[in-house]
N, CA, C and O atoms as a Tinker XYZ file with bonds, in Angstrom:
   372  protein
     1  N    -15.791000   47.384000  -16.238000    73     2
     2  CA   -16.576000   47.902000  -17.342000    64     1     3
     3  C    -16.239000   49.369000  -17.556000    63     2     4     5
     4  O    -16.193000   50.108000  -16.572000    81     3
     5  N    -15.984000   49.876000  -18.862000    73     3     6
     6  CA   -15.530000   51.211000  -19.010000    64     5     7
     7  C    -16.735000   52.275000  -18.843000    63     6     8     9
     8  O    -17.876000   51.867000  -19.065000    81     7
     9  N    -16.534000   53.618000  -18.463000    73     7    10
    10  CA   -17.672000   54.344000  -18.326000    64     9    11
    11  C    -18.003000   54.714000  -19.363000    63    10    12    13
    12  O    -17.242000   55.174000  -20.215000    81    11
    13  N    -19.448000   54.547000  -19.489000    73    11    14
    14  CA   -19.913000   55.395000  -20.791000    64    13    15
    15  C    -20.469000   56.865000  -20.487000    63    14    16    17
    16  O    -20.526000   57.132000  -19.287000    81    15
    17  N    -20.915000   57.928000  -21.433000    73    15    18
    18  CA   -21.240000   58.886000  -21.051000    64    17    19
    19  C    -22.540000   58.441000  -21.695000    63    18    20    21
    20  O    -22.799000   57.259000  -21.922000    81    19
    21  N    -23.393000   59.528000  -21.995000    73    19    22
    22  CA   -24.792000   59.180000  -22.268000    64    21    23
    23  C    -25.243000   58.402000  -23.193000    63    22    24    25
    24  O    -24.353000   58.246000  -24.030000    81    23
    25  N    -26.299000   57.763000  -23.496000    73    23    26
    26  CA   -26.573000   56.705000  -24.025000    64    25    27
    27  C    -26.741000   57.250000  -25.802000    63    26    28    29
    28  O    -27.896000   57.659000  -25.927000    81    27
    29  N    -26.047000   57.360000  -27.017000    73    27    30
    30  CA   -25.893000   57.920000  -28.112000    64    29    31
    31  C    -26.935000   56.885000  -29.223000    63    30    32    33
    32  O    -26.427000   55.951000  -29.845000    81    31
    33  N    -28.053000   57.143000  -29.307000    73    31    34
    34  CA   -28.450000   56.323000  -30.887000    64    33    35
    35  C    -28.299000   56.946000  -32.153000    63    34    36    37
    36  O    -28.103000   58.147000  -32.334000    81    35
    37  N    -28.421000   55.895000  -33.182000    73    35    38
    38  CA   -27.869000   56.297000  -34.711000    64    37    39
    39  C    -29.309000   57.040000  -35.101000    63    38    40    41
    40  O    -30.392000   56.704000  -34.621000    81    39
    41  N    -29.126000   58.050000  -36.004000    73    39    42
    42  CA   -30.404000   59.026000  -36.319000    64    41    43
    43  C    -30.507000   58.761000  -38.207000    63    42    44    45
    44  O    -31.549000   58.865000  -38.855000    81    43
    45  N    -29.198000   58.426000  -38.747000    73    43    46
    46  CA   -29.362000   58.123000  -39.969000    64    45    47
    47  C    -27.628000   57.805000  -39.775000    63    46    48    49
    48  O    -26.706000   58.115000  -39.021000    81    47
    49  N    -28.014000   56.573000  -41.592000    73    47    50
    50  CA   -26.549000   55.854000  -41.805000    64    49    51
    51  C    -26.581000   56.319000  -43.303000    63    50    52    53
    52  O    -27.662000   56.455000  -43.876000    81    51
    53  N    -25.523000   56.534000  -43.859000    73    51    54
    54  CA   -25.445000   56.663000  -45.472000    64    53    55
    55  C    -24.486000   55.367000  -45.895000    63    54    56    57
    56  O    -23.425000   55.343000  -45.272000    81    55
    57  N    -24.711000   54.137000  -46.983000    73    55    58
    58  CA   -23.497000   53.410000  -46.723000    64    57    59
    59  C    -22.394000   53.900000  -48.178000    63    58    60    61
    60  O    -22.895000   54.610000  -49.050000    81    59
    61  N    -21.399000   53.595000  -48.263000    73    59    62
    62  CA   -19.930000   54.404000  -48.692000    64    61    63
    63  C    -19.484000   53.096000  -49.144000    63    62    64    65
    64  O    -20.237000   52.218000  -48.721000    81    63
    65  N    -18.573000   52.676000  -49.817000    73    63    66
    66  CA   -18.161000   52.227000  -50.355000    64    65    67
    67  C    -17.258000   51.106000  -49.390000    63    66    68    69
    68  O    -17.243000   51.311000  -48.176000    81    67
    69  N    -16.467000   49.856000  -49.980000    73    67    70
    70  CA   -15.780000   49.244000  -49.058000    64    69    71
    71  C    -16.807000   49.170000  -47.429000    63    70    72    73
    72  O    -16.298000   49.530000  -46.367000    81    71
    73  N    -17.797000   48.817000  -47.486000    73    71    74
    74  CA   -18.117000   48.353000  -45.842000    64    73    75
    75  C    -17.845000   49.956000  -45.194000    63    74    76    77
    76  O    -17.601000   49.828000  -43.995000    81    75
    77  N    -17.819000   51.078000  -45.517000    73    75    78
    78  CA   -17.934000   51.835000  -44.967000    64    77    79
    79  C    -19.165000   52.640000  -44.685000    63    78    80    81
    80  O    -20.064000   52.709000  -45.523000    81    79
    81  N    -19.227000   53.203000  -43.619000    73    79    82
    82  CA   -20.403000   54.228000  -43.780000    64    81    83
    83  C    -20.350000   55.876000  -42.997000    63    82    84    85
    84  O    -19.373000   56.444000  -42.509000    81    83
    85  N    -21.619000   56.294000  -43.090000    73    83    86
    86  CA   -21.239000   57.817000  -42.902000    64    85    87
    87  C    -22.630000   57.839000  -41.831000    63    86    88    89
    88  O    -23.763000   58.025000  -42.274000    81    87
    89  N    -22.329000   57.609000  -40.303000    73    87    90
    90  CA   -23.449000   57.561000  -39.250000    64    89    91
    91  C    -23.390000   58.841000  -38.915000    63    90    92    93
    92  O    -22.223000   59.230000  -38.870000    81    91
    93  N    -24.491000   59.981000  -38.559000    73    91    94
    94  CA   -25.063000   60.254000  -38.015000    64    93    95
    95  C    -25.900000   60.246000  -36.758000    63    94    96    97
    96  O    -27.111000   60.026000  -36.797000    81    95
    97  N    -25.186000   60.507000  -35.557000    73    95    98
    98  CA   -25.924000   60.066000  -34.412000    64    97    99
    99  C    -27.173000   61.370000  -33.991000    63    98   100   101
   100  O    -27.287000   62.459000  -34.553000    81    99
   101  N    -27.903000   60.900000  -32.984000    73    99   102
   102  CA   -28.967000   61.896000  -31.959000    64   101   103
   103  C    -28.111000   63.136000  -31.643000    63   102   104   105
   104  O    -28.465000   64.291000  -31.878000    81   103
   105  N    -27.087000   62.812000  -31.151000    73   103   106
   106  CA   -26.284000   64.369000  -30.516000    64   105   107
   107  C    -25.997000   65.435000  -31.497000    63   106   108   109
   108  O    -25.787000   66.606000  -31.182000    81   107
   109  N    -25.997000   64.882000  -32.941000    73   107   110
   110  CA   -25.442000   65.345000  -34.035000    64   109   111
   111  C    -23.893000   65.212000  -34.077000    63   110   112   113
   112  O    -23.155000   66.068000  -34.564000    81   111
   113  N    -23.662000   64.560000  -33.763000    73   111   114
   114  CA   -21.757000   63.527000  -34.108000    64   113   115
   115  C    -22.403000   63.524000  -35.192000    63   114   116   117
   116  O    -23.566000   63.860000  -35.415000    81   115
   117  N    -21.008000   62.834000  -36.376000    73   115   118
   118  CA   -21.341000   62.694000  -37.567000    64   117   119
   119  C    -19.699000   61.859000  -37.578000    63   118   120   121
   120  O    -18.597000   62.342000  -37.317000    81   119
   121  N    -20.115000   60.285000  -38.033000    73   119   122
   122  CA   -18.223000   59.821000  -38.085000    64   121   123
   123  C    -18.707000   58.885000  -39.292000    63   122   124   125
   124  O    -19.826000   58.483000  -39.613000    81   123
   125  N    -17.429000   58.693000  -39.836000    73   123   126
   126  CA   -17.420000   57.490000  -41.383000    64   125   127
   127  C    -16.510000   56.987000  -40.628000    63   126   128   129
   128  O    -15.440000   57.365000  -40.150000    81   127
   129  N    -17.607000   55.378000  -40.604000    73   127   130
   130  CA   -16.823000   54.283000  -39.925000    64   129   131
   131  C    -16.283000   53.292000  -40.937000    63   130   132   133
   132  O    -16.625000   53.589000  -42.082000    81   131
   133  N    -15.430000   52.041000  -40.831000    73   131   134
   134  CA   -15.775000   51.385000  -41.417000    64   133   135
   135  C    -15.977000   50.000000  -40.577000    63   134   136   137
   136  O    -15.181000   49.484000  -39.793000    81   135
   137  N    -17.384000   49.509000  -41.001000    73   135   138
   138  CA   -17.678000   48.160000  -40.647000    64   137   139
   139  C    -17.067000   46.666000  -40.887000    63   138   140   141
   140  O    -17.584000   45.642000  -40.441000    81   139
   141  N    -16.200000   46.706000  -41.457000    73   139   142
   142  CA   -15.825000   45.316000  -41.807000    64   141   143
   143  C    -15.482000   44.893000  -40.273000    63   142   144   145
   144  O    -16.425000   44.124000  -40.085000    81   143
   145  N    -15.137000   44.893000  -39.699000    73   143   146
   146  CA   -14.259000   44.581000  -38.848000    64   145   147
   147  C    -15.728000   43.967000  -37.877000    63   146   148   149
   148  O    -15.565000   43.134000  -36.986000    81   147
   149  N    -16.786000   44.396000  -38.145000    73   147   150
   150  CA   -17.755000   44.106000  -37.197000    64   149   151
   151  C    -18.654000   42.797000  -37.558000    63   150   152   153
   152  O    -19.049000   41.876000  -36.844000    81   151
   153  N    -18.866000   43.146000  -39.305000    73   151   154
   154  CA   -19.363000   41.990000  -40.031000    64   153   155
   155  C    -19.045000   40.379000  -39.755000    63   154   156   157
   156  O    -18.935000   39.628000  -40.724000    81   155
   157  N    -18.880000   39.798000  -38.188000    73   155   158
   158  CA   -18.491000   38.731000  -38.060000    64   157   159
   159  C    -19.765000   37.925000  -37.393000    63   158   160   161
   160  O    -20.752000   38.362000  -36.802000    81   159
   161  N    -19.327000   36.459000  -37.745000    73   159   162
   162  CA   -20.317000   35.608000  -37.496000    64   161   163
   163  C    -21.260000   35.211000  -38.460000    63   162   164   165
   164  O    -21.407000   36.112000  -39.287000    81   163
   165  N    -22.169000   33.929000  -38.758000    73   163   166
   166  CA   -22.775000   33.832000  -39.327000    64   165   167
   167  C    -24.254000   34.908000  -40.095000    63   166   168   169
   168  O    -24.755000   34.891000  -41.220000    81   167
   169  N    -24.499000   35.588000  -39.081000    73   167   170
   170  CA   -25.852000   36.374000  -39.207000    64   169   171
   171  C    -25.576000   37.820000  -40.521000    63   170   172   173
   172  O    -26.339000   38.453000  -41.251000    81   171
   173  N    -23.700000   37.837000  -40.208000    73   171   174
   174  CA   -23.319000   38.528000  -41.057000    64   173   175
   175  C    -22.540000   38.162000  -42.409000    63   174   176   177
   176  O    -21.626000   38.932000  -42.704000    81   175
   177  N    -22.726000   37.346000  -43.058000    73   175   178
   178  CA   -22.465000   36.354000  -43.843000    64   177   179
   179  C    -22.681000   36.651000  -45.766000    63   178   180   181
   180  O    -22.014000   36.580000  -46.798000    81   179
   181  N    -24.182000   37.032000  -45.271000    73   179   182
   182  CA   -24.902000   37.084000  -46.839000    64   181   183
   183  C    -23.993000   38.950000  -46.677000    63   182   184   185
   184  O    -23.588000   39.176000  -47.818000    81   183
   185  N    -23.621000   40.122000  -45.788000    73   183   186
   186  CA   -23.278000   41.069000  -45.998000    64   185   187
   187  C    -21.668000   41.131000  -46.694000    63   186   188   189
   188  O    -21.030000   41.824000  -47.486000    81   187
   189  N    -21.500000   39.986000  -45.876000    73   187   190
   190  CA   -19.822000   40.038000  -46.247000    64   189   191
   191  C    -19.305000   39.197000  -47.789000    63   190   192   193
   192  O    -18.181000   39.154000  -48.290000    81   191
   193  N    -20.789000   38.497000  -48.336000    73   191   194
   194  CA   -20.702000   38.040000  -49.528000    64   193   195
   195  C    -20.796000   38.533000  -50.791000    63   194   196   197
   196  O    -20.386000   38.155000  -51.888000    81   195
   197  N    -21.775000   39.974000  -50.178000    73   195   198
   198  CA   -22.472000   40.630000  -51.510000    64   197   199
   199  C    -22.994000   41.852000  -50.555000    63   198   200   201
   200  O    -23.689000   41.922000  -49.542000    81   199
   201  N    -22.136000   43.003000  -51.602000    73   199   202
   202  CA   -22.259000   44.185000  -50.913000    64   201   203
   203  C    -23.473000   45.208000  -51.372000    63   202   204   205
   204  O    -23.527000   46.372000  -50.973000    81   203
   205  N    -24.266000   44.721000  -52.108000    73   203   206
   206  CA   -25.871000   44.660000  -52.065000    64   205   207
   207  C    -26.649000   44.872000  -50.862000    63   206   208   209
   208  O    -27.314000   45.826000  -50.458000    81   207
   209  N    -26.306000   43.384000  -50.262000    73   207   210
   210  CA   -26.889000   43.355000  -48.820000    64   209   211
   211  C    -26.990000   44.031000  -47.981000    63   210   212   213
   212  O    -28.041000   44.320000  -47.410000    81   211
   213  N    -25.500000   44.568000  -47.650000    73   211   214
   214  CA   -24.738000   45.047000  -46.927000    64   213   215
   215  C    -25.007000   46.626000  -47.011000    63   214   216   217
   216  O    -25.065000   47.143000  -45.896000    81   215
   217  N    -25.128000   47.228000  -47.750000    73   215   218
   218  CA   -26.145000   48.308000  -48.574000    64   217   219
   219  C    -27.442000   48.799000  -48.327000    63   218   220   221
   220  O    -27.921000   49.923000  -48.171000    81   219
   221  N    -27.785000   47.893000  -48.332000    73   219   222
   222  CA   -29.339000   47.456000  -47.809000    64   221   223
   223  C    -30.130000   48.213000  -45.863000    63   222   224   225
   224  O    -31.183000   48.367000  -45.244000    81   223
   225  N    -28.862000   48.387000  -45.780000    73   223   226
   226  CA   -28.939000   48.710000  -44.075000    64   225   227
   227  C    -30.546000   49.725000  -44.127000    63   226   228   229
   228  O    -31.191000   50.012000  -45.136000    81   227
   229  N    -30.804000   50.038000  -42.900000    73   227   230
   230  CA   -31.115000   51.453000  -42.685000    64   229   231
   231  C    -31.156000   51.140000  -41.286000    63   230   232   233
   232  O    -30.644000   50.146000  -40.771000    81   231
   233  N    -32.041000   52.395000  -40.476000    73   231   234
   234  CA   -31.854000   52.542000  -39.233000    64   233   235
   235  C    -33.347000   52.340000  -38.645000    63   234   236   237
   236  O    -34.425000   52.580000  -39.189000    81   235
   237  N    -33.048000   51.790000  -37.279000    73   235   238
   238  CA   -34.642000   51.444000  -36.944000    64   237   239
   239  C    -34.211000   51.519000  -34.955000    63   238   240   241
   240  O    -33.137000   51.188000  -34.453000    81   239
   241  N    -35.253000   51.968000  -34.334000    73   239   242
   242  CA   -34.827000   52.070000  -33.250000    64   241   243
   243  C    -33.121000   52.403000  -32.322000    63   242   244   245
   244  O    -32.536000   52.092000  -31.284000    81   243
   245  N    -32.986000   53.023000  -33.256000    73   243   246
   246  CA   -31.623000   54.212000  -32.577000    64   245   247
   247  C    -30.270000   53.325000  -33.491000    63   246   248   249
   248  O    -29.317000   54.043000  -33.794000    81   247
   249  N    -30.205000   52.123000  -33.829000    73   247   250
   250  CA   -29.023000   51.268000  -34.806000    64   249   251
   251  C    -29.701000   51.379000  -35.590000    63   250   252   253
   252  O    -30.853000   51.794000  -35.717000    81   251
   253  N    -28.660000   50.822000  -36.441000    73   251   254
   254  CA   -28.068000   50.404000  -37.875000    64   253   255
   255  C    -28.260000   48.768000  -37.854000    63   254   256   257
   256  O    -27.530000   48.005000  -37.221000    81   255
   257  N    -29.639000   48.285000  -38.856000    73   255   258
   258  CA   -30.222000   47.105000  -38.931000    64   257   259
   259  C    -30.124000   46.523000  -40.156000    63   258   260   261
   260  O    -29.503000   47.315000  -40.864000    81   259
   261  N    -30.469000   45.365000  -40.892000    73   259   262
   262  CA   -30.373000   44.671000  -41.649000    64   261   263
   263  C    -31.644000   43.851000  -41.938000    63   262   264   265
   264  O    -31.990000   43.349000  -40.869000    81   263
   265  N    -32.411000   43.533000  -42.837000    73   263   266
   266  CA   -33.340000   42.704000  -42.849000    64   265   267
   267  C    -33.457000   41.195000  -42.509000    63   266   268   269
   268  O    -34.461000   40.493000  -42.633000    81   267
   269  N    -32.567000   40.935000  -42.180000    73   267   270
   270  CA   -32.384000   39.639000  -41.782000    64   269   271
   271  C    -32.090000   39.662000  -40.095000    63   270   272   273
   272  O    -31.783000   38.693000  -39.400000    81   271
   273  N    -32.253000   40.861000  -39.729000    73   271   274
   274  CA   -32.021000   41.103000  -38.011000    64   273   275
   275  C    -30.733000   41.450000  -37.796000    63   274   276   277
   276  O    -30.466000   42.347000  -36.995000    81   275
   277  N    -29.934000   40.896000  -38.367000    73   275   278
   278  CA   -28.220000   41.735000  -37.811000    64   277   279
   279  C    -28.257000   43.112000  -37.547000    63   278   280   281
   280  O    -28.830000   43.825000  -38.371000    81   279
   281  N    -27.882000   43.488000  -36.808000    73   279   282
   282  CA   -27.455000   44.709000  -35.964000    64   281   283
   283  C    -26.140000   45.231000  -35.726000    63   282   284   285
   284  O    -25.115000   44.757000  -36.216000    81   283
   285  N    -26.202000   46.281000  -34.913000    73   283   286
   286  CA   -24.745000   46.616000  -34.275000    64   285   287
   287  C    -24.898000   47.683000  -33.664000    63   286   288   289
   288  O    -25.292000   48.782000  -34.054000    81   287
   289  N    -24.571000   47.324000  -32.687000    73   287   290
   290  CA   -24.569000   48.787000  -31.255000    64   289   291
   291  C    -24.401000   49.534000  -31.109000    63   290   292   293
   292  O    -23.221000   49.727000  -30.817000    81   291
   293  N    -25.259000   50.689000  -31.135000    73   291   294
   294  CA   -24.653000   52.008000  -31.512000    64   293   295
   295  C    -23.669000   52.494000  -30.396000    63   294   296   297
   296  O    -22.817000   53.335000  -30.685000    81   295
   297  N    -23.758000   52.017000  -29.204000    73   295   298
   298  CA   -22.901000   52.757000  -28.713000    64   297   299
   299  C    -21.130000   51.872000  -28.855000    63   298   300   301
   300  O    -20.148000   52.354000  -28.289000    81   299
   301  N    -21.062000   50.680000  -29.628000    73   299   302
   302  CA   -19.544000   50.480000  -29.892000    64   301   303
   303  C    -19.566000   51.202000  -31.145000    63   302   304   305
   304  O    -18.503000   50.758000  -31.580000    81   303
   305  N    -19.933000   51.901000  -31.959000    73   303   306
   306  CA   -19.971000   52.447000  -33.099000    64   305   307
   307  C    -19.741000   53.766000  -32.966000    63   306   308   309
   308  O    -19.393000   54.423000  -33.947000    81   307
   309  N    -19.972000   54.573000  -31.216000    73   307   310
   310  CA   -20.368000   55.927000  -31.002000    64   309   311
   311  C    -19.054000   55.867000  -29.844000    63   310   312   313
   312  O    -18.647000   57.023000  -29.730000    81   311
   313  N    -18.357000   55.052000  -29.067000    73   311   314
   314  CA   -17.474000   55.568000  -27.960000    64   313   315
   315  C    -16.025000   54.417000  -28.570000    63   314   316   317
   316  O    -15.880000   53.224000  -28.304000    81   315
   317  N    -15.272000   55.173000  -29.298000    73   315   318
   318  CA   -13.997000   54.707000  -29.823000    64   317   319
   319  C    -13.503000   53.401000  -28.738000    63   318   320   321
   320  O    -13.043000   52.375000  -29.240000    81   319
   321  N    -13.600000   53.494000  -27.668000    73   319   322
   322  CA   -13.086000   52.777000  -26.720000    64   321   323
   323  C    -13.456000   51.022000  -26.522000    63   322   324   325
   324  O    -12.709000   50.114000  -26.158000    81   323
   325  N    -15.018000   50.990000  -26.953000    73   323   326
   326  CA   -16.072000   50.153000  -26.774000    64   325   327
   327  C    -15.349000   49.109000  -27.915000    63   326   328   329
   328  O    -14.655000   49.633000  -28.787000    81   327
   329  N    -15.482000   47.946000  -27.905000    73   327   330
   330  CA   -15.281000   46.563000  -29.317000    64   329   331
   331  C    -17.002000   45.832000  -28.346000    63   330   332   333
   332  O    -17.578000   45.846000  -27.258000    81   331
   333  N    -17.127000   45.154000  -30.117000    73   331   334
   334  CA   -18.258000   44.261000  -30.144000    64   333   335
   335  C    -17.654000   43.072000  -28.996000    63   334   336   337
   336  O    -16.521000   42.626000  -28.820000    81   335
   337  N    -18.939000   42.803000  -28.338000    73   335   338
   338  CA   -18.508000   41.463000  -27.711000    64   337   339
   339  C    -18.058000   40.145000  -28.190000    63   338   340   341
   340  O    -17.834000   39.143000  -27.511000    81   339
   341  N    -17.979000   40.270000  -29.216000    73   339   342
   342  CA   -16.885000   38.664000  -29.961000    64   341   343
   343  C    -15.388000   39.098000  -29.850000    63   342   344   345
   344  O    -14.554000   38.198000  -29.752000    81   343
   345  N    -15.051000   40.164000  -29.857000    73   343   346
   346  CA   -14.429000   40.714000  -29.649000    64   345   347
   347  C    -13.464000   40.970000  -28.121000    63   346   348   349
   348  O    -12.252000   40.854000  -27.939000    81   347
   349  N    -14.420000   41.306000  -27.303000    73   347   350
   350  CA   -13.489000   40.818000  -25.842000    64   349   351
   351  C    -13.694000   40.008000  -25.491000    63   350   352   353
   352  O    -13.255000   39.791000  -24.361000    81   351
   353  N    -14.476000   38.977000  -26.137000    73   351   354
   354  CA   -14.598000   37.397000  -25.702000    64   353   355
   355  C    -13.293000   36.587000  -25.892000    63   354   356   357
   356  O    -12.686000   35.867000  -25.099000    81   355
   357  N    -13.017000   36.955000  -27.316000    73   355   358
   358  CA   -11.611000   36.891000  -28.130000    64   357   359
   359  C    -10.269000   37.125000  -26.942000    63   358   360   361
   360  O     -9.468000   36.282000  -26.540000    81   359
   361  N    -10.371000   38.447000  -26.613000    73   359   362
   362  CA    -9.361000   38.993000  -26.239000    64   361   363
   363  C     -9.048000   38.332000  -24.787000    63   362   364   365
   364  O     -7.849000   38.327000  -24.510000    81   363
   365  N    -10.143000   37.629000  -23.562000    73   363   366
   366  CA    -9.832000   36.978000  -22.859000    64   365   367
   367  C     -9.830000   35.880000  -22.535000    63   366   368   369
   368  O     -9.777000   35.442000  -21.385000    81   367
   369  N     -9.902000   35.167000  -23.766000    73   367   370
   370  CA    -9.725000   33.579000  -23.892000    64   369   371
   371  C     -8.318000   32.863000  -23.970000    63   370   372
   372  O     -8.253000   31.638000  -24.066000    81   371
């Protein structure tokens, strides 16, 4: 497991165009990510259909949430190193 340094939550998200956005973390980082790459699986579905939805975000307990419950971790969003777990599930199958 890679080391993390301290535990980073999202403080505000702005969303940007193309699945992108402009996070704001607690430490005061500030990075424009872009999400597509995360938008996988069913739960993320209605986001990746209509970028309305997807729009729709805001922040609630330190992430970046969705009304329908989809999420995403702030800290794979906050330590370049980190991928979502579908992701190294992927990678060691």
């Amino acid at each position: 497991m890679a080391n993390l340094g301290p535990l980073v939550r999202v403080r505000a998200v702005e969303p940007l165009d193309n699945y992108k956005v402009r996070v704001e973390f607690e430490d005061g980082t500030q990075k424009e990510l872009d999400l597509k790459p995360y938008l996988r699986g069913p739960i993320f579905e209605s986001m990746r259909d209509d970028h309305s939805v997807f729009r729709s975000m805001k922040v609630q307990d330190g992430t970046i949430i969705w009304e329908n419950g989809a999420d995403i971790d702030p800290d794979v969003l906050y330590y370049d190193h980190l991928k979502p777990a579908w992701m190294e599930e992927h990678e060691h199958a």
